[in-house]
PDB file of N, CA, C and O in Angstrom, chain B, residues numbered from 101:
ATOM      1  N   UNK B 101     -43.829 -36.092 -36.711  1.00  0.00           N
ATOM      2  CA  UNK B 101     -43.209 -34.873 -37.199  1.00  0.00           C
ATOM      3  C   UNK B 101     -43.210 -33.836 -36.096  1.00  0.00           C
ATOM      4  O   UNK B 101     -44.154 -33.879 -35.306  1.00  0.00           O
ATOM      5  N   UNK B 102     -42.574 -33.203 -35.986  1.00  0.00           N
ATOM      6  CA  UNK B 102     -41.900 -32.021 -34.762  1.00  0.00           C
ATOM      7  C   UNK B 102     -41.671 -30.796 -35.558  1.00  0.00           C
ATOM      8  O   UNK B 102     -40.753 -30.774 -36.377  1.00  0.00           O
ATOM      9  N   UNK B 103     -42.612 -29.549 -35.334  1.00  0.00           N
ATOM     10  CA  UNK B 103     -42.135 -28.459 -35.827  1.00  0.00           C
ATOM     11  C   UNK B 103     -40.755 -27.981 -35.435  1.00  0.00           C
ATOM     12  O   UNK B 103     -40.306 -28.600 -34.471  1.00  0.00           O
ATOM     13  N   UNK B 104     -39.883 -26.946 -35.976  1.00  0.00           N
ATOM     14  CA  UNK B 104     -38.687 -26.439 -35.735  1.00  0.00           C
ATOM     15  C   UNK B 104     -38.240 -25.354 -36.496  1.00  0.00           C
ATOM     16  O   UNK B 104     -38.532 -25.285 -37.690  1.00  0.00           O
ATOM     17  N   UNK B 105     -37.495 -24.408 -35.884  1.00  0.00           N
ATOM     18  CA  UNK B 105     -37.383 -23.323 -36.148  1.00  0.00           C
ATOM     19  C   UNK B 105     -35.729 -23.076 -36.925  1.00  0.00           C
ATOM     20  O   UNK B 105     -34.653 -23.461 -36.467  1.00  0.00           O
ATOM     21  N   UNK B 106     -35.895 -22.554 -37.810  1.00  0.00           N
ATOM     22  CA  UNK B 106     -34.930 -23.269 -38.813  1.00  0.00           C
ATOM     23  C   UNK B 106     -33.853 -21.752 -39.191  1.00  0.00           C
ATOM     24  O   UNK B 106     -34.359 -20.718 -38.757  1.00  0.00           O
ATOM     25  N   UNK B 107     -32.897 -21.618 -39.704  1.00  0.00           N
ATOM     26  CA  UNK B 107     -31.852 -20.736 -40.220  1.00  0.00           C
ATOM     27  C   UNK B 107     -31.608 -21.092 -41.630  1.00  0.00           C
ATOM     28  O   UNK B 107     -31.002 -22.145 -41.825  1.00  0.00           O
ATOM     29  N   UNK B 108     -32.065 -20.228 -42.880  1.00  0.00           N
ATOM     30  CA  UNK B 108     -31.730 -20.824 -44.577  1.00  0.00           C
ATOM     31  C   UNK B 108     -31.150 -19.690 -44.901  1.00  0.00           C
ATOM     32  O   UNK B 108     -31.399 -18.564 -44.470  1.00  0.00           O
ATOM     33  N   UNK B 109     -30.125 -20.127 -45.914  1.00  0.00           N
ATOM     34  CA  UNK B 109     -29.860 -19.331 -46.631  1.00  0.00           C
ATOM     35  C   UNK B 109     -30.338 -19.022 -48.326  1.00  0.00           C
ATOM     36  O   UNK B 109     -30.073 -19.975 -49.058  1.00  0.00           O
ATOM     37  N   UNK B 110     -30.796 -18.194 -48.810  1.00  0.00           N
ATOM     38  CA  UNK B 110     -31.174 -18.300 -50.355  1.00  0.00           C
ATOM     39  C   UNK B 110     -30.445 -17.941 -51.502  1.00  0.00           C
ATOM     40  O   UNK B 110     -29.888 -16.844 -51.463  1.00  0.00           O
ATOM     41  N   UNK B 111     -30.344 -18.527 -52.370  1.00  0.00           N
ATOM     42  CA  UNK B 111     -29.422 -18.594 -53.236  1.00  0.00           C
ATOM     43  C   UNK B 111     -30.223 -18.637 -54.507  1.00  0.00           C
ATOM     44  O   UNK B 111     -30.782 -19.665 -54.890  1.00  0.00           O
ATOM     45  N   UNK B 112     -30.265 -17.459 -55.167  1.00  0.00           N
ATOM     46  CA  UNK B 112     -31.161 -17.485 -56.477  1.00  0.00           C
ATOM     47  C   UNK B 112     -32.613 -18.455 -55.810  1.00  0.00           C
ATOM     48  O   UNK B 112     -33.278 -18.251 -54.794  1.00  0.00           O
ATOM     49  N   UNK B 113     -32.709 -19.387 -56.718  1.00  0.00           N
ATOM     50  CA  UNK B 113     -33.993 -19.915 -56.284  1.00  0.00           C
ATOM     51  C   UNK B 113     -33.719 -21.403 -55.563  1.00  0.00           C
ATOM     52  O   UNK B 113     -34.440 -22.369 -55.812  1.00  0.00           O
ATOM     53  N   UNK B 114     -32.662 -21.459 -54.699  1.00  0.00           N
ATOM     54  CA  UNK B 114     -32.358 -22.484 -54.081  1.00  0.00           C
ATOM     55  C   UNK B 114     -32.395 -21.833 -52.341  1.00  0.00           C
ATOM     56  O   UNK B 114     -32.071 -20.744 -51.869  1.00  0.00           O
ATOM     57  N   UNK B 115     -33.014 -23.233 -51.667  1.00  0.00           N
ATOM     58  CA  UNK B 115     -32.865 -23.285 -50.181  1.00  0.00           C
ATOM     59  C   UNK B 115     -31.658 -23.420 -49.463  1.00  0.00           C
ATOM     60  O   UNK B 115     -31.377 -24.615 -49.366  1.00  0.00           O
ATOM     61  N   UNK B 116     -31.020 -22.856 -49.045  1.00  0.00           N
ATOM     62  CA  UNK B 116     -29.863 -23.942 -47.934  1.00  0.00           C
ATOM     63  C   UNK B 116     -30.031 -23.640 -46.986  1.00  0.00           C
ATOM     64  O   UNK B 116     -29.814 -22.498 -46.581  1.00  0.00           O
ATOM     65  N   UNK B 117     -30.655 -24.946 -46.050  1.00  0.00           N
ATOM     66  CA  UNK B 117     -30.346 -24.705 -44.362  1.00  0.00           C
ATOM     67  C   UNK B 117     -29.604 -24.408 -43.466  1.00  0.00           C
ATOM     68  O   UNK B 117     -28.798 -25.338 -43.479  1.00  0.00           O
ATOM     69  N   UNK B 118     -29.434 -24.013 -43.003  1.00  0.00           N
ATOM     70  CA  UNK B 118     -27.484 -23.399 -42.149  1.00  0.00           C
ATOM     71  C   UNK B 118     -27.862 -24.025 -40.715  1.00  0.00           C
ATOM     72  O   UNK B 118     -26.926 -24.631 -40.194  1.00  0.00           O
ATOM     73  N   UNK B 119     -29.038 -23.993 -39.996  1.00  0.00           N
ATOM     74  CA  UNK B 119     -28.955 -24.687 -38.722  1.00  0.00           C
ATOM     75  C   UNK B 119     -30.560 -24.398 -38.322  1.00  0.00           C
ATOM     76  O   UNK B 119     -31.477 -23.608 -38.548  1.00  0.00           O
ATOM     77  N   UNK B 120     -30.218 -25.676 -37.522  1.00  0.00           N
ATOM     78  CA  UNK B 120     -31.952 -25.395 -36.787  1.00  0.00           C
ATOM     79  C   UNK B 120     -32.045 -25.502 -35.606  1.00  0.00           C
ATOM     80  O   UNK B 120     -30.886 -25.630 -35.211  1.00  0.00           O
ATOM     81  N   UNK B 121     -32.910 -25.539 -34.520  1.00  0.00           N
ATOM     82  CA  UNK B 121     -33.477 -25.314 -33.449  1.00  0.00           C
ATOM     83  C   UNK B 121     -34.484 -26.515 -33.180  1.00  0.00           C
ATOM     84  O   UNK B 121     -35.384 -26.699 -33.999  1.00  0.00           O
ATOM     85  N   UNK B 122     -34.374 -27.332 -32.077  1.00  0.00           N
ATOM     86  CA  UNK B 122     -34.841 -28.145 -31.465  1.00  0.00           C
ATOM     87  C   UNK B 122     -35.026 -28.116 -30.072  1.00  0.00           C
ATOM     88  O   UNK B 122     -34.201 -28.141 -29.159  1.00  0.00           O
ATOM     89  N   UNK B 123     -36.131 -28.064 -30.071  1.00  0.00           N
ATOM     90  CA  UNK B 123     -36.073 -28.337 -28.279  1.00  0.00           C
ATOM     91  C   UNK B 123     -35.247 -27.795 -27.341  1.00  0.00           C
ATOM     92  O   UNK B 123     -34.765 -28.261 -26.309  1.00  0.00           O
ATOM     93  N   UNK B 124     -35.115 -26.127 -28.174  1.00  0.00           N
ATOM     94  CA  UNK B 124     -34.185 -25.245 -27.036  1.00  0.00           C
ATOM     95  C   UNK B 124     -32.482 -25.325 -27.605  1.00  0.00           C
ATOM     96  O   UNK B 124     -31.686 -24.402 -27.433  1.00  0.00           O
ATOM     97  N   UNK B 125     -32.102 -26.803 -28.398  1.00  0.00           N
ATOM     98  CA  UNK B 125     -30.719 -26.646 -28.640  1.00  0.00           C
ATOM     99  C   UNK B 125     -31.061 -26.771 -30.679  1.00  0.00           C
ATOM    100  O   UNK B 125     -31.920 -27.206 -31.446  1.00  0.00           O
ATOM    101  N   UNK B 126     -29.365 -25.866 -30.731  1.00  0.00           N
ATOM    102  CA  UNK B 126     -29.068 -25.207 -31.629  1.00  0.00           C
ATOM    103  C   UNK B 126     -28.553 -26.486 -32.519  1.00  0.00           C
ATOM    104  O   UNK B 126     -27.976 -27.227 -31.723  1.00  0.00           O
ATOM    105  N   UNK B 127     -28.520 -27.008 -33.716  1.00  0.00           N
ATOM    106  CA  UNK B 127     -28.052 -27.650 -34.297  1.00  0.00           C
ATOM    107  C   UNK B 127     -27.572 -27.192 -36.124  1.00  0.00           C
ATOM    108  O   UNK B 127     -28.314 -27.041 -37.095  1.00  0.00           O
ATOM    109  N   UNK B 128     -26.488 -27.111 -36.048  1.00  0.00           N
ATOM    110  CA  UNK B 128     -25.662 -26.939 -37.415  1.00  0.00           C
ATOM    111  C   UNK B 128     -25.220 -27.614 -38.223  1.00  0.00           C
ATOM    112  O   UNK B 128     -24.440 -28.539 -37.997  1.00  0.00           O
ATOM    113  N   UNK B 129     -25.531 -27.361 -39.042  1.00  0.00           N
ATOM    114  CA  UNK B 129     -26.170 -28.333 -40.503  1.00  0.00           C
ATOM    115  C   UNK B 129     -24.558 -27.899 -41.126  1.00  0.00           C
ATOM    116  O   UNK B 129     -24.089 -26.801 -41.426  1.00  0.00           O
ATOM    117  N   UNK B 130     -23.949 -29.351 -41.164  1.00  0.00           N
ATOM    118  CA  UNK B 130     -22.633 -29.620 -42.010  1.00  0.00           C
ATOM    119  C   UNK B 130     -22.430 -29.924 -43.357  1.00  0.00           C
ATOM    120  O   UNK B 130     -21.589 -29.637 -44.208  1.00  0.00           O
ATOM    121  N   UNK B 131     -23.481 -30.612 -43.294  1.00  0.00           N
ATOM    122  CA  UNK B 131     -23.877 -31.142 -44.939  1.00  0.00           C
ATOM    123  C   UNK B 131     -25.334 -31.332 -45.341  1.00  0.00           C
ATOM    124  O   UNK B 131     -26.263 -31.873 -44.742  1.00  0.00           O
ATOM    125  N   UNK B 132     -25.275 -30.799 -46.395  1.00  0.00           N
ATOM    126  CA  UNK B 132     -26.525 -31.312 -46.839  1.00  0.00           C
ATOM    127  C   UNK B 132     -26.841 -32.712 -47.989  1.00  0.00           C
ATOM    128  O   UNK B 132     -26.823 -32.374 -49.172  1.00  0.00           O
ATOM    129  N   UNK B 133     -27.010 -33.625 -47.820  1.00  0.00           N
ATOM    130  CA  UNK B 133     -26.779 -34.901 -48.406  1.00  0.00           C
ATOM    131  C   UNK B 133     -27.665 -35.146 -49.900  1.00  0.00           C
ATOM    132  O   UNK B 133     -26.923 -35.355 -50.860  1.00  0.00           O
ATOM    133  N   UNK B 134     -29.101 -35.143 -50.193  1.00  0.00           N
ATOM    134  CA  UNK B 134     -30.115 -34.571 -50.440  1.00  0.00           C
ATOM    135  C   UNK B 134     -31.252 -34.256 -50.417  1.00  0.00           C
ATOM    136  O   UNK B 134     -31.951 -34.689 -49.501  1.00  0.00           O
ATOM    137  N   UNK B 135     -31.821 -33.391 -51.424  1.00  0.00           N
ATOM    138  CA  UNK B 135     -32.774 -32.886 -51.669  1.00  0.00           C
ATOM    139  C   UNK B 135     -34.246 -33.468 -52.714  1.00  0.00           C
ATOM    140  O   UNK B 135     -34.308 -33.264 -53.926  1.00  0.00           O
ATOM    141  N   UNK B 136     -35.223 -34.135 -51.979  1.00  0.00           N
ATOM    142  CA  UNK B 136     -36.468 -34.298 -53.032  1.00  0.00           C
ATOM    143  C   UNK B 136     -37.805 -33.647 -52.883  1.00  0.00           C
ATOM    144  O   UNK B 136     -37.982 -33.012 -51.843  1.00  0.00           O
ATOM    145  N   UNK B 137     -38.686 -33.698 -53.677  1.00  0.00           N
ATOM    146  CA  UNK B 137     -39.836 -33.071 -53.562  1.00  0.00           C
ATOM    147  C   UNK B 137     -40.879 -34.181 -53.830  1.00  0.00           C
ATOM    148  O   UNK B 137     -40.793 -35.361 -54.170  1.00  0.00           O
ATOM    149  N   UNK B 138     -41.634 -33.556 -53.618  1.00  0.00           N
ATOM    150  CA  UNK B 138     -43.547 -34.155 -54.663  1.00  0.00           C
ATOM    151  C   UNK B 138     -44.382 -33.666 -53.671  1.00  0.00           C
ATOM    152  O   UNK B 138     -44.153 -33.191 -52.558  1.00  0.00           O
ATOM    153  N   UNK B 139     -45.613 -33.924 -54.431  1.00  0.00           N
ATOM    154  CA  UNK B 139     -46.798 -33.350 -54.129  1.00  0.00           C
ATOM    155  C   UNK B 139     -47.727 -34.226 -53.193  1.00  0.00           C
ATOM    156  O   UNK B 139     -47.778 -35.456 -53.189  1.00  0.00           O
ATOM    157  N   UNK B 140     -48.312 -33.521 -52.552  1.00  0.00           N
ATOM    158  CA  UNK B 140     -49.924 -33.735 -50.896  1.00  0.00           C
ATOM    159  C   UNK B 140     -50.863 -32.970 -51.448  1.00  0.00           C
ATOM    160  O   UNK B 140     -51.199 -31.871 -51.008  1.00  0.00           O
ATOM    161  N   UNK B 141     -51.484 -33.709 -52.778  1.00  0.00           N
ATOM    162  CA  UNK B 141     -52.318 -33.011 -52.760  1.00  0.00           C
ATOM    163  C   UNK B 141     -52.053 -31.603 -54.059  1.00  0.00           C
ATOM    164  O   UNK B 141     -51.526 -31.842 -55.146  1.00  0.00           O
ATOM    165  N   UNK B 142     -52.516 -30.255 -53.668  1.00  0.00           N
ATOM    166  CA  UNK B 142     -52.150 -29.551 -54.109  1.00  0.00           C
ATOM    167  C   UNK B 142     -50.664 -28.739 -54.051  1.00  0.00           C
ATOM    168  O   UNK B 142     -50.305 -27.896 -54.872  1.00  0.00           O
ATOM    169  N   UNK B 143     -49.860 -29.220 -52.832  1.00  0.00           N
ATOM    170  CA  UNK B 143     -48.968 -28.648 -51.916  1.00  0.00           C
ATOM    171  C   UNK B 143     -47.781 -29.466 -52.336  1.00  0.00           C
ATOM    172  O   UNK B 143     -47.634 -30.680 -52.480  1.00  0.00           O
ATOM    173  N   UNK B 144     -47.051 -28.535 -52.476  1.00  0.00           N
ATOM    174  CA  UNK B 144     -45.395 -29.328 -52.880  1.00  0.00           C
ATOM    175  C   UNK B 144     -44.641 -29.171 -51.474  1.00  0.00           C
ATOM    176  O   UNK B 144     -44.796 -28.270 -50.650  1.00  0.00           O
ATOM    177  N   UNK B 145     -43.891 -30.141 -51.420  1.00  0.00           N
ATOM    178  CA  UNK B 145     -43.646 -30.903 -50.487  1.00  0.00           C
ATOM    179  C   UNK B 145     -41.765 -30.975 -50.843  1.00  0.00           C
ATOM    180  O   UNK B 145     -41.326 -31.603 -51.806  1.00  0.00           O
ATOM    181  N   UNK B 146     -40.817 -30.160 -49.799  1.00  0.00           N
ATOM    182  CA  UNK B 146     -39.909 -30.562 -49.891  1.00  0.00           C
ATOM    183  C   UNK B 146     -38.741 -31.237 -48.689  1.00  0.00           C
ATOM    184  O   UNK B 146     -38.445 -30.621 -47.666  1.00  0.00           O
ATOM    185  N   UNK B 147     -38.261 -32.389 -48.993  1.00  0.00           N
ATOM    186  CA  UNK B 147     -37.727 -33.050 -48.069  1.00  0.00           C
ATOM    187  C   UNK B 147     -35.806 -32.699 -48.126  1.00  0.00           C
ATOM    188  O   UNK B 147     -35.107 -33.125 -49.045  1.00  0.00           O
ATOM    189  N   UNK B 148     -35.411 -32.104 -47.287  1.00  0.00           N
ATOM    190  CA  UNK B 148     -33.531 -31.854 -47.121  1.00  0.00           C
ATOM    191  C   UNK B 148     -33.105 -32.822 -46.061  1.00  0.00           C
ATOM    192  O   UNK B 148     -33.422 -32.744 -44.874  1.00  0.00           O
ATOM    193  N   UNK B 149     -32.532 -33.524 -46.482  1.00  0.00           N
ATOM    194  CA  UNK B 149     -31.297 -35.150 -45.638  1.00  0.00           C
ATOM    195  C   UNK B 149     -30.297 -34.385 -45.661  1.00  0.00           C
ATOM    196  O   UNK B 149     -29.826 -33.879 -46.680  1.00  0.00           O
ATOM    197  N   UNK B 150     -29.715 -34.178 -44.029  1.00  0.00           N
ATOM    198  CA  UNK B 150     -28.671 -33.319 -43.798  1.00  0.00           C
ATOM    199  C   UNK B 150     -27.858 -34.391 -42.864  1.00  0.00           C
ATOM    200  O   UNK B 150     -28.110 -35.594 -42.804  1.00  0.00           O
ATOM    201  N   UNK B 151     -26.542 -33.505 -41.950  1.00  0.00           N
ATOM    202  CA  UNK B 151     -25.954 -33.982 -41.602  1.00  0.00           C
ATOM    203  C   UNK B 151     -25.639 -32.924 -40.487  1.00  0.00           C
ATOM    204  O   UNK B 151     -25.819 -31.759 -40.842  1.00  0.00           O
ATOM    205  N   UNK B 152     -25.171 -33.134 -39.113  1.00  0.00           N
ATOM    206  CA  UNK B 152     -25.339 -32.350 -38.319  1.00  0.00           C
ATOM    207  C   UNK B 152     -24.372 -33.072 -37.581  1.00  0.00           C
ATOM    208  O   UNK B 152     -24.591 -34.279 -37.677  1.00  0.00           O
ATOM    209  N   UNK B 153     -23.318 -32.787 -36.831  1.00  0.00           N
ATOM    210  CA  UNK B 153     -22.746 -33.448 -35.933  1.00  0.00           C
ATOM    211  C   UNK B 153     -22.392 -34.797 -35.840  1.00  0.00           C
ATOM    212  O   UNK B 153     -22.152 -35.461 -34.832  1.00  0.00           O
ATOM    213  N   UNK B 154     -22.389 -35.169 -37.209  1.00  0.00           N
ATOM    214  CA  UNK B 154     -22.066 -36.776 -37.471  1.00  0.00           C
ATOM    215  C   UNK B 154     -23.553 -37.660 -36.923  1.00  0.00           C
ATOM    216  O   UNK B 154     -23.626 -38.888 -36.952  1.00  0.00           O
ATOM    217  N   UNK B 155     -24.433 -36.943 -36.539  1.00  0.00           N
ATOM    218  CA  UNK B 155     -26.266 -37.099 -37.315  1.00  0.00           C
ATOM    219  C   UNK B 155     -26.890 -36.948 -38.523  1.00  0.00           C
ATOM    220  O   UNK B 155     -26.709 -36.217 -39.496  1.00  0.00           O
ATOM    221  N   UNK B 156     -27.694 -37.841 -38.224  1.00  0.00           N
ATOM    222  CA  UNK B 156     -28.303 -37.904 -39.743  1.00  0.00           C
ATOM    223  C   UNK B 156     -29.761 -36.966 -39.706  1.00  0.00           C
ATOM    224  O   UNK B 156     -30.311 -37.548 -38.771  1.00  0.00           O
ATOM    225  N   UNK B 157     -30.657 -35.977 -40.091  1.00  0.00           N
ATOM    226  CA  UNK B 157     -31.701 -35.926 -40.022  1.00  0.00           C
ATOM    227  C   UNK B 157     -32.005 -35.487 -41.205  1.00  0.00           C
ATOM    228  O   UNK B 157     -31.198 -35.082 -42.041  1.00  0.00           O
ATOM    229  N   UNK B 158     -33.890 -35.592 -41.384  1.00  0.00           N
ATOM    230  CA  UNK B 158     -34.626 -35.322 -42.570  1.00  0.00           C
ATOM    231  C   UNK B 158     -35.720 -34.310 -42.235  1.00  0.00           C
ATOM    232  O   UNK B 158     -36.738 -34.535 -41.580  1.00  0.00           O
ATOM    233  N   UNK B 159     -35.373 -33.250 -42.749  1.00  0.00           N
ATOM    234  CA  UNK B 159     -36.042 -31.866 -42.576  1.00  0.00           C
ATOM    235  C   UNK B 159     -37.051 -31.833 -43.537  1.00  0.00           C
ATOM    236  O   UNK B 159     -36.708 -32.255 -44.642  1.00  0.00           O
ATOM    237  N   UNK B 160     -38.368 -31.392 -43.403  1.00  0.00           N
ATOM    238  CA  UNK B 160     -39.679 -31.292 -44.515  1.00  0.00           C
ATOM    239  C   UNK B 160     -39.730 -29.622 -44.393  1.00  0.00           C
ATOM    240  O   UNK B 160     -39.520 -28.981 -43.363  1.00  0.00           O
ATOM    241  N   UNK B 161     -40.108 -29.016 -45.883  1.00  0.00           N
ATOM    242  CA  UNK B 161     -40.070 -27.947 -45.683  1.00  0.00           C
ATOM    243  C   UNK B 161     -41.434 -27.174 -46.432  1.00  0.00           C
ATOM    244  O   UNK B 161     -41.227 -26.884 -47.610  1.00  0.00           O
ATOM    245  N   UNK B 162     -42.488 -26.890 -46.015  1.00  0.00           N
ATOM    246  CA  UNK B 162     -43.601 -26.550 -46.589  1.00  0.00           C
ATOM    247  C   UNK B 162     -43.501 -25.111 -47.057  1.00  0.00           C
ATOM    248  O   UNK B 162     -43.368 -24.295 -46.145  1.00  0.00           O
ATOM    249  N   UNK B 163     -43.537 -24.643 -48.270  1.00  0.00           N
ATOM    250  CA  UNK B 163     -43.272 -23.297 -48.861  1.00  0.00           C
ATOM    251  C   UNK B 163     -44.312 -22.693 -49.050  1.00  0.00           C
ATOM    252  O   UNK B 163     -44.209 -21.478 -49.217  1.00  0.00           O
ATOM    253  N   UNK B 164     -45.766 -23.355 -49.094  1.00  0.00           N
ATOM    254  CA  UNK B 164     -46.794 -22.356 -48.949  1.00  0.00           C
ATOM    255  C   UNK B 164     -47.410 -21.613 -47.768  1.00  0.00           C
ATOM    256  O   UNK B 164     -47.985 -20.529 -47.672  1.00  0.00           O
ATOM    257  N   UNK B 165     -47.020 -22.776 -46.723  1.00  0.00           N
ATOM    258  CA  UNK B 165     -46.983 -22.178 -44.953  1.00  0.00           C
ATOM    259  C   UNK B 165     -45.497 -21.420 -45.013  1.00  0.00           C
ATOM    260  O   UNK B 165     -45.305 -20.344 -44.446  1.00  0.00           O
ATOM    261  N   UNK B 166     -44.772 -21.919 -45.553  1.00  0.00           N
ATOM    262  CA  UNK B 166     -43.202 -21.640 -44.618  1.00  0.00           C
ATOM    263  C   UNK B 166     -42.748 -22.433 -43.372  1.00  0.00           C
ATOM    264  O   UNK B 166     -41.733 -22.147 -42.736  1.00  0.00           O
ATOM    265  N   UNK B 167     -43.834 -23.763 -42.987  1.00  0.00           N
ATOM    266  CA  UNK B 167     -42.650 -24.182 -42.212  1.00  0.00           C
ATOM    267  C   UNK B 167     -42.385 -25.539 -42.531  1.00  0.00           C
ATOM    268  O   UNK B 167     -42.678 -26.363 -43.397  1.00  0.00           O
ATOM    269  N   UNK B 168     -41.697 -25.444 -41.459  1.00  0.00           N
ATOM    270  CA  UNK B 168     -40.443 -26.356 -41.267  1.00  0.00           C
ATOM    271  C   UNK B 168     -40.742 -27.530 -40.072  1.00  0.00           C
ATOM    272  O   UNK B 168     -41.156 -27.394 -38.921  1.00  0.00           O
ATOM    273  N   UNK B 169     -40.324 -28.834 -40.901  1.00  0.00           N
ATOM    274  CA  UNK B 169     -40.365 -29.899 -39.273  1.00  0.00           C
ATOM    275  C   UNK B 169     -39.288 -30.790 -39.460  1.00  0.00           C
ATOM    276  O   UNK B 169     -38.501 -30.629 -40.393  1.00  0.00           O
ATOM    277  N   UNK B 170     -39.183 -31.747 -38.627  1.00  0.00           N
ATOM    278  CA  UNK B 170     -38.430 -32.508 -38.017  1.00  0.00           C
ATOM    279  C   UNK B 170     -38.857 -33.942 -38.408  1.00  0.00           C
ATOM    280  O   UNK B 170     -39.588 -34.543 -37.620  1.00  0.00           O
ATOM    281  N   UNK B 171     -38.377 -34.684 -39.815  1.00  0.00           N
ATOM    282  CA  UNK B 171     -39.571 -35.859 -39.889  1.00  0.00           C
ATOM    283  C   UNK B 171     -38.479 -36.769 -39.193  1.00  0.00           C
ATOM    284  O   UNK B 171     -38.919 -37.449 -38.267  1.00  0.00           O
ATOM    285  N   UNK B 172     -37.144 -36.898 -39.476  1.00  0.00           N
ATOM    286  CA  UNK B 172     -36.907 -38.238 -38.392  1.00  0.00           C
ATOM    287  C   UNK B 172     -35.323 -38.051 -38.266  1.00  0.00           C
ATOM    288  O   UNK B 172     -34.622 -37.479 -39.101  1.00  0.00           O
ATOM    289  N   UNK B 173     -34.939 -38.562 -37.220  1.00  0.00           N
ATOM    290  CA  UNK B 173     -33.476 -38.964 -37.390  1.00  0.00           C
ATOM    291  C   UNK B 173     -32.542 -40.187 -36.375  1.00  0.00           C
ATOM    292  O   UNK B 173     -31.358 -40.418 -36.622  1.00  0.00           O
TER     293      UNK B 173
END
């Protein structure tokens, strides 16, 4: 997992990612494919499958820290 610095937009009580930050380059989130959760423990745990440049990646998003990583793509 790779932390990353992320751009959301909020919508009532929904997330949407708009683009993130990797390793210095900018990446913009075209689609978002979906969205699951569950629990680590006490900690809810949410996973966004996006689409970026005709890439695939899977963003984890921790809401009691606030961040954000990079689990694979």
């Amino acid at each position: 997992m790779e932390k990353i610095k992320i751009l959301v937009q909020f919508d009532d009580t929904k997330v949407k990612p708009m683009l993130f930050v990797r390793a210095g380059r900018q990446y913009k989130i075209d689609k978002l494919t979906l969205v699951n959760h569950f629990r680590e423990g006490d900690q809810r745990i949410f996973h966004f499958h996006i689409v970026s440049g005709g890439n695939y990646f899977q963003l984890r998003f921790e809401p009691e820290t606030l961040r954000w990583f990079l689990v694979e793509n």
